[in-house]
C-alpha positions in Angstrom: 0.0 0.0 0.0 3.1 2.1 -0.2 2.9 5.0 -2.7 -1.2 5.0 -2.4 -3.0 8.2 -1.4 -3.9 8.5 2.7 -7.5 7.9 1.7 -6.5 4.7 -0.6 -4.0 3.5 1.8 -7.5 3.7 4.5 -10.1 2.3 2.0 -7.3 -0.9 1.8 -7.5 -1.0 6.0 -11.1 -1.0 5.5 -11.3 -4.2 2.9 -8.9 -5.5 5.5 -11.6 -5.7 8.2 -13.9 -6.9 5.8 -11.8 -10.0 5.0 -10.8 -10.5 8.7 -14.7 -10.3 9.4 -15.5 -12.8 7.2 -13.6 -15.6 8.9 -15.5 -14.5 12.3 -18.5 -17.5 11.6 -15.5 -20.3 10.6 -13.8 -19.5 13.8 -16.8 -19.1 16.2 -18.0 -22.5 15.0 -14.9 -23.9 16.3 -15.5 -22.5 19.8 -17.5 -25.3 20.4 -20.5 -24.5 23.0 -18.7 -21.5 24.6 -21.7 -18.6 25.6 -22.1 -15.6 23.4 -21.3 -12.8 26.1 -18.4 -15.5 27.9 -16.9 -15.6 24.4 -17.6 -11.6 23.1 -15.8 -11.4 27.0 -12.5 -13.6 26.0 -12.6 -12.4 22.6 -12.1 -8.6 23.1 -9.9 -9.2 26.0 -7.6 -11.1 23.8 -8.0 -8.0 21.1 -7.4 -5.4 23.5 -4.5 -6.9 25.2 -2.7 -7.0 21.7 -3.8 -3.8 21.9 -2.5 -2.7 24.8 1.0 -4.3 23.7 1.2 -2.3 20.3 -0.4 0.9 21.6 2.2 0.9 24.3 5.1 0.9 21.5 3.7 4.2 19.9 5.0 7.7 20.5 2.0 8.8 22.5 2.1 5.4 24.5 -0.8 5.1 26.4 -2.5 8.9 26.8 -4.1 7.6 23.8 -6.7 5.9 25.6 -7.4 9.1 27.7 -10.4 10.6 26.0 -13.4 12.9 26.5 -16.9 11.2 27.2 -18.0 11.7 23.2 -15.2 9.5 22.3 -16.0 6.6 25.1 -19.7 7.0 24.5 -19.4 6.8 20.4 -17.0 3.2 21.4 -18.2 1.5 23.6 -22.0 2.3 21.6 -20.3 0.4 18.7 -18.5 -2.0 19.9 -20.4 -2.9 23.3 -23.9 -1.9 21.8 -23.9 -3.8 18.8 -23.0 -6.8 20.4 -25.3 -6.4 22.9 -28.3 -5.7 20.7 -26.9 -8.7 18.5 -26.9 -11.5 20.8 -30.1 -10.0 22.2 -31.6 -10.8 18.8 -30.4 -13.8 18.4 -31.9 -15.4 21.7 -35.6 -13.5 20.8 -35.6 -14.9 17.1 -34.7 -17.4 14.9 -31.2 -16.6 14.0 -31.6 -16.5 10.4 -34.2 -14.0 10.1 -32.0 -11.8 13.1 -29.2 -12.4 11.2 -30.6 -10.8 8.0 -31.9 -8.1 9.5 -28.7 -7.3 10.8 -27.0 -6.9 7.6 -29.0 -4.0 6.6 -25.8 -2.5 8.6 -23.7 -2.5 5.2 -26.6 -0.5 3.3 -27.1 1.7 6.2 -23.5 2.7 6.1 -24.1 3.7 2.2 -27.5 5.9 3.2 -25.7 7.2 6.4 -22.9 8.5 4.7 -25.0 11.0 3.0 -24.5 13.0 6.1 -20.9 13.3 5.7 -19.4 16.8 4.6 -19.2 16.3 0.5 -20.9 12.5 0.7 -24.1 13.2 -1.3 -24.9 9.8 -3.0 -25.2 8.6 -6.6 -27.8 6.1 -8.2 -24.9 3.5 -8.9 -24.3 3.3 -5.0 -27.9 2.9 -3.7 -28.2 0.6 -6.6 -25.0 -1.4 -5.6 -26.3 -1.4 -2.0 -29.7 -2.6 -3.3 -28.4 -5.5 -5.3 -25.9 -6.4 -2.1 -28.5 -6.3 0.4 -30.5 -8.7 -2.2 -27.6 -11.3 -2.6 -26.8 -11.5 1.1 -30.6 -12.0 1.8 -30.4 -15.0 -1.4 -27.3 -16.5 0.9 -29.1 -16.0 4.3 -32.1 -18.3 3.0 -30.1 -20.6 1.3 -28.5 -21.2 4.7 -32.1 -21.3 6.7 -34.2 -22.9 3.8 -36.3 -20.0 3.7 -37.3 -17.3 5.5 -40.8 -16.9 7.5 -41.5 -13.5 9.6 -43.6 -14.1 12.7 -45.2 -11.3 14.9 -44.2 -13.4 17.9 -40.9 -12.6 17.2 -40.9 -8.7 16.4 -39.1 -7.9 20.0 -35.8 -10.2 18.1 -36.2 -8.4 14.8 -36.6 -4.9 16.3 -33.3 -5.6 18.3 -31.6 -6.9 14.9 -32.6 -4.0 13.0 -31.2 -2.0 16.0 -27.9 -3.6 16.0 -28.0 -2.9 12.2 -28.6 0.6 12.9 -25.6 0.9 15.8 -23.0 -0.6 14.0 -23.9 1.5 10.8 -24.0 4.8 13.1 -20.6 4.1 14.6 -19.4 3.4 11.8 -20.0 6.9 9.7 -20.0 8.9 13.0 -16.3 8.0 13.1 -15.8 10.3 10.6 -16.5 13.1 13.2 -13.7 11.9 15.2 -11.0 11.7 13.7 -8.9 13.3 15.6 -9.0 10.4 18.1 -6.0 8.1 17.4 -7.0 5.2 16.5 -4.9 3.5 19.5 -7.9 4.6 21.6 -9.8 1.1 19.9 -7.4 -0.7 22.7 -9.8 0.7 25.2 -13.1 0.5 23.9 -12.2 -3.2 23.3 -10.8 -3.8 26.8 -14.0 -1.9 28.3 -16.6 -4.0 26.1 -14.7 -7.0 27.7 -15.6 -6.1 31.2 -19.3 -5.1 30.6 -19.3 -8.5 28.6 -18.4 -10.6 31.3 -20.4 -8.8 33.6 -23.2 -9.8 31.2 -21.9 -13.2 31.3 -22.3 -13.6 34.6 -25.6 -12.2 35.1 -27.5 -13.8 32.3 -25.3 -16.9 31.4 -24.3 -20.1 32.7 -20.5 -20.7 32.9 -19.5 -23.1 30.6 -15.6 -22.8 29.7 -13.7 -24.0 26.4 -12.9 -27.4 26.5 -10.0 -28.2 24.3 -7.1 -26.6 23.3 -8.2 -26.2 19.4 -11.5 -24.3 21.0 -9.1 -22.3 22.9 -6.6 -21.5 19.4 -10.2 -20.6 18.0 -10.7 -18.0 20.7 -7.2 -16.2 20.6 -7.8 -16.4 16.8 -10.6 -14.6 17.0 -9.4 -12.1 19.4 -6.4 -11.3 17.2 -8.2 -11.4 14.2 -11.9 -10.6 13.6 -12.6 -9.5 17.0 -9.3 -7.6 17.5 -7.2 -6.1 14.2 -10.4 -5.4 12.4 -11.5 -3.2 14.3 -8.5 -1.1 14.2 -8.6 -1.5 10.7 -12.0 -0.6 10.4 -11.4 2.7 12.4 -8.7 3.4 10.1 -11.0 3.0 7.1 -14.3 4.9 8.3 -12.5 7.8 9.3 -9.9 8.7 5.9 -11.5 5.9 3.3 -14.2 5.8 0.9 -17.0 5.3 3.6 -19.3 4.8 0.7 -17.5 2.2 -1.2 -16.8 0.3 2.0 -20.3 0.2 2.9 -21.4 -1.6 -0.7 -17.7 -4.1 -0.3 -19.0 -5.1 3.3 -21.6 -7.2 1.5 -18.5 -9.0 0.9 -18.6 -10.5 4.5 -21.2 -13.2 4.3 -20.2 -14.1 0.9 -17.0 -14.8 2.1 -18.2 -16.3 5.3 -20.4 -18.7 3.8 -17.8 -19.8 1.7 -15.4 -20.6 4.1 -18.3 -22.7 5.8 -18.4 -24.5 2.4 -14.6 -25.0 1.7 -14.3 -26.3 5.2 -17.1 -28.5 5.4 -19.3 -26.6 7.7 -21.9 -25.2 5.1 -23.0 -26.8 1.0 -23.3 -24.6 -1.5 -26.4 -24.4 -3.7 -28.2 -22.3 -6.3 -28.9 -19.3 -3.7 -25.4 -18.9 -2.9 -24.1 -19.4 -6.7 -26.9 -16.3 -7.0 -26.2 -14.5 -3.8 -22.1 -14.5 -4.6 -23.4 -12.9 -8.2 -25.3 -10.4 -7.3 -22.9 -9.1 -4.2 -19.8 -9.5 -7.0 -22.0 -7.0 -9.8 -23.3 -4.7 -7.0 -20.0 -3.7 -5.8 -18.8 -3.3 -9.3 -21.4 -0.7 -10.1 -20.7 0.7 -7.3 -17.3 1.4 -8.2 -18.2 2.2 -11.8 -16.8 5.4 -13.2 -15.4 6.6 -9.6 -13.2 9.4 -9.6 -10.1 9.1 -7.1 -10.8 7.7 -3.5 -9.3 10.8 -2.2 -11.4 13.0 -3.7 -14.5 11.0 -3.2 -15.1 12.1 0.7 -13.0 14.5 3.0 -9.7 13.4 4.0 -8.8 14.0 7.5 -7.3 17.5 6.1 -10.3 18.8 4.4 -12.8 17.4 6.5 
């Protein structure tokens, strides 16, 4: 990424996320029976720690994670809330139809970024977002064998759509901060660890990793999908193309589900053929005809 623009070099951090994110299902399947707020706990403590460790090696050391209430309120929000509102959804629905309602997040991020200073949108965006949110919803009920809404279940799908709108919000509203290093990720992650197992204890029973390939699965996680992408994610929503990482995060269960295939977790069948089609031509019109990245949304100069 040497020799990019600043705004390229951030878009590239973004897709990093995105690729990191879609190994998150392959990896939580191999945590065995571990509980969702026990393993959010383990996972972001493994994150921050690495955290911790690099943030420490950095000219401003540690007074990066000294930050005004805004700053803590906007991270934790993310990270903590959409976590919290996800898991939430899962247990009050069936998980297929929470889980598709939760990745309206990617087409949120392309509406919400309207907001931005100079992020007005185009026709080929909504309609790459469009044909995205249509492909990952083809992939979702090739998984589920359909999809069926129930009334009896609203509470679950108003807590997905929620966590949708959460993760979307911290997302763009990064953009207003960036003047916060990203470093200061370290202690959002180390805080959503704490209020994690706190949640763990209160609403879960304790039942602990049993093997050593569940426990590789864990720190994996942590370092990976539930640690690094973040960063990289901070990186990329606050001097990237927020629009064009909105439409490539359809990317994630494409990529997920595949993984499940390849490694024997998940088949594939017409709906994901289709879904994988429609999320590959969506993010291509998106991209159609775009000028520069850098000139595509304020850089952390101009904005």
């Amino acid at each position: 990424m040497l020799g990019l623009p600043q705004s390229s070099r951030a878009t590239a951090m973004g897709f990093v996320a995105i690729l990191m994110w879609s190994a998150l299902a392959l990896l939580t399947a191999s945590t065995g029976s571990t509980p969702p707020f026990l393993l959010t706990a383990l996972t972001f403590a493994v994150g921050g720690c690495l955290g911790l460790a690099v943030t420490a090696t950095r000219s401003g050391g540690l007074a990066a994670l000294r930050q005004p209430w805004p700053v803590w309120l906007h991270g934790l929000g993310g990270l903590f809330g959409y976590h919290l509102l996800y898991f939430s959804a899962l247990k009050l629905a069936p998980p297929a139809e929470a889980g598709s309602i939760c990745y309206l997040w990617p087409l949120l991020i392309v509406l919400f970024s309207a907001a931005l200073p100079g992020g007005g949108l185009s026709p080929r965006h909504l309609l790459g977002a469009t044909l995205g949110l249509v492909g990952t919803a083809l992939i979702i009920m090739g998984r589920s064998g359909g999809l069926s809404f129930e009334w009896a279940y609203a509470p679950g799908y108003v807590a997905a759509l929620a966590a949708a709108a959460v993760w979307a919000a911290y997302s763009v509203g990064a953009r207003w901060f960036q003047s916060v290093p990203t470093e200061a990720v370290t202690g959002f992650c180390l805080v959503t660890a704490a209020l994690a197992a706190l949640c763990h204890i209160a609403f879960e029973p304790s039942v602990w990793p049993e093997s050593w390939g569940e426990w590789a699965a864990i720190i994996a996680l942590g370092a990976g999908p539930v640690g690094a992408a973040f960063f990289a994610w901070d990186v990329g929503m606050k001097r990237g193309d927020v629009r064009l990482l909105g439409v490539a995060a359809y990317a994630c269960p494409m990529l997920s589900v595949l993984l499940l295939v390849a490694a024997g977790y998940a088949q594939a069948n017409a709906a994901l053929i289709g879904g994988c089609a429609l999320i590959v031509v969506g993010a291509l019109i998106a991209t159609l005809k775009r000028g520069a990245v850098a000139a595509s949304l304020p850089s952390s100069r101009g904005g």
